[in-house]
C-alpha positions in Angstrom: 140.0 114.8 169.2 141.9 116.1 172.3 144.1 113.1 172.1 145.7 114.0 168.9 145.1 110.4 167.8 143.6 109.9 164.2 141.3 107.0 163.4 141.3 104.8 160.8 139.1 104.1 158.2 136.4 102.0 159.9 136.4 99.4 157.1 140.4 99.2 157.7 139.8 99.1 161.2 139.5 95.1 162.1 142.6 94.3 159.7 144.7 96.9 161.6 143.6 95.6 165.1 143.7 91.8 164.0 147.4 92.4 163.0 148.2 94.7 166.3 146.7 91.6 168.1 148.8 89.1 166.7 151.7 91.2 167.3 151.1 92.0 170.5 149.6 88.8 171.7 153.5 87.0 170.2 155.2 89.7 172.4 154.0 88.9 175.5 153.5 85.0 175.1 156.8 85.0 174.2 158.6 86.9 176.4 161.4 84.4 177.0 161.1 82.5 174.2 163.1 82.9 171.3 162.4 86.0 169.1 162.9 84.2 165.6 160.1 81.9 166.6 157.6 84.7 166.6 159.2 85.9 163.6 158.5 82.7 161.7 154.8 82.0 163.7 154.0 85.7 162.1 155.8 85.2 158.5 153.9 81.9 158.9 150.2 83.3 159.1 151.2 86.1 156.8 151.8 83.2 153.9 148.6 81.2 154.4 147.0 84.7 154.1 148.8 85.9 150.9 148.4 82.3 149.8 144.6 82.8 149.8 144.2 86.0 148.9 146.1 85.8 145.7 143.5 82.5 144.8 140.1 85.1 145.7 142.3 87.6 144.0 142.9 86.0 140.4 140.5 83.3 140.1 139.3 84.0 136.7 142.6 85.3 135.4 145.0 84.4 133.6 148.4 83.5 135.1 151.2 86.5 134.0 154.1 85.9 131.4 156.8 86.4 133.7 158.3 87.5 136.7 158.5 91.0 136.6 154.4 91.1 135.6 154.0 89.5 138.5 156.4 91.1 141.2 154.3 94.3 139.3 151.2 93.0 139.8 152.1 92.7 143.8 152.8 96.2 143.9 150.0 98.1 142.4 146.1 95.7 142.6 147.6 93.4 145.3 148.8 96.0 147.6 146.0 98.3 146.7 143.8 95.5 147.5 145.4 95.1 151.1 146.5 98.6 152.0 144.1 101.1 149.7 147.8 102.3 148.2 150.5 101.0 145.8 154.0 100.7 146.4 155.9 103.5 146.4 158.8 102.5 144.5 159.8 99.2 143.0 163.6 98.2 142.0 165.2 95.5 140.5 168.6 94.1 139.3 167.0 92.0 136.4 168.6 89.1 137.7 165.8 87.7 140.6 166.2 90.3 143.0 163.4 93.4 144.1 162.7 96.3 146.3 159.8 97.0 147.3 159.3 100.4 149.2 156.7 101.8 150.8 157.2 105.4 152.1 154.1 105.2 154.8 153.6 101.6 155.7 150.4 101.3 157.1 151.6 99.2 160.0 154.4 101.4 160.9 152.9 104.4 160.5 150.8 103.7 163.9 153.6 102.9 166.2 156.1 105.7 167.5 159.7 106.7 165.3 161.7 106.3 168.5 164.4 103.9 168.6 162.6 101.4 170.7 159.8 101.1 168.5 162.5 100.6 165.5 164.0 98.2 166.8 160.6 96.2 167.3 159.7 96.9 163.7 160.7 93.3 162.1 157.9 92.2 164.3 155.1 94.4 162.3 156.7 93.8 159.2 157.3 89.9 159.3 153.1 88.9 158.7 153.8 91.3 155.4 156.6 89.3 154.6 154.6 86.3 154.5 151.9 88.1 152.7 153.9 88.6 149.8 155.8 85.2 150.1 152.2 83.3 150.0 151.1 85.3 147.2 154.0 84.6 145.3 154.4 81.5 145.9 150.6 80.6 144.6 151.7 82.3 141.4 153.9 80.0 141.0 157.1 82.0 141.9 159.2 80.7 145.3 160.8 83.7 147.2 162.6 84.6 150.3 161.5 87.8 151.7 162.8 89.9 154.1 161.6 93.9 155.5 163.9 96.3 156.6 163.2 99.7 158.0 165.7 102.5 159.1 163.0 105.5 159.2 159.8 105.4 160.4 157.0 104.4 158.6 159.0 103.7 155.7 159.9 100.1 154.7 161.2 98.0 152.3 160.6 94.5 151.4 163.5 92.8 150.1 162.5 90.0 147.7 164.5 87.0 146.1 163.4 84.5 143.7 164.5 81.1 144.4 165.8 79.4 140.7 165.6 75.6 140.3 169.3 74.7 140.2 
C-alpha cells in the first residue's frame, strides 16, 4: 500500500472499528461536557462486556482457588481471547495489588506516539479497564482499575482488589 497504512486482521477488524467508534463518537458528543463522564460511559460498557465474556468464557469451568489464578488467568486465555496475545508482563506486591503490561496494546498501537495523541490515551484505554473490571468482578473478585501509558503503544493496567473490611 502507497499509504503506508497496515490492515488488520479482517476477523479483528469490527472489534477494532466498534471500539474506534465508541471513542470517537464520546469525543465529539461530548465536546463540552465533562471528560470523566466519557471516561465512566466507556469503563461502563467495557464492564458489561468483560462481565459477559468471562460467563461465555468459563461456563463449564470450575471457578479458580485464588486470586492470583485468576488475575493469571486474565492475562494469558482471557486476553488471548480478546487481543490474539497475552500480557506482556504481570507484577504483583502479594498483598491485592497488579500490573498488568502490555508492550503493544492493540488499541494504542493504531493511534499516533505524539504528545496529543498521549494525552488522549485514557480515552482508548478506559473500555479495557472495564473489560477487566467486569471480568473480575463475575469471578467473584471486586477491583478498581486504572490504565496508564507514558510510551506509545505500551500500557499498563493498574489493578486493586477491593477486601471486605
Amino acid at each position: 500500500m502507497a499509504s503506508g497504512v497496515t490492515l488488520s486482521n479482517p476477523e479483528e477488524l469490527p472489534i477494532e472499528l466498534l471500539h474506534g467508534e465508541l471513542v470517537c463518537s464520546g469525543i465529539l458528543k461530548g465536546k463540552d461536557d465533562d471528560p470523566n463522564d466519557l471516561l465512566s460511559k466507556l469503563e461502563f460498557i467495557g464492564f458489561s462486556t468483560g462481565y459477559r465474556l468471562i460467563e461465555r468464557l468459563l461456563k463449564d469451568s470450575p471457578r479458580f482457588k485464588d486470586e492470583l489464578d485468576t488475575v493469571k488467568f486474565i492475562c494469558k486465555d482471557f486476553w488471548m481471547a480478546l487481543y490474539k496475545k497475552q500480557i506482556d508482563n504481570l507484577r504483583t506486591n502479594h498483598q491485592g495489588t497488579y500490573v498488568l503490561q502490555d508492550n503493544s496494546f492493540k488499541f494504542l498501537s493504531k493511534i499516533s506516539a505524539t504528545k496529543q495523541y498521549l494525552e488522549q490515551g485514557p480515552k482508548f484505554l478506559a473500555y479495557t479497564c472495564g473489560i477487566i473490571r467486569g471480568a473480575l468482578a463475575n469471578l467473584g473478585v471486586l477491583s478498581v482499575v486504572i490504565a496508564e501509558t507514558s510510551t506509545m503503544p505500551s500500557c499498563r493496567f493498574h489493578i486493586t482488589i477491593q477486601r471486605a473490611t
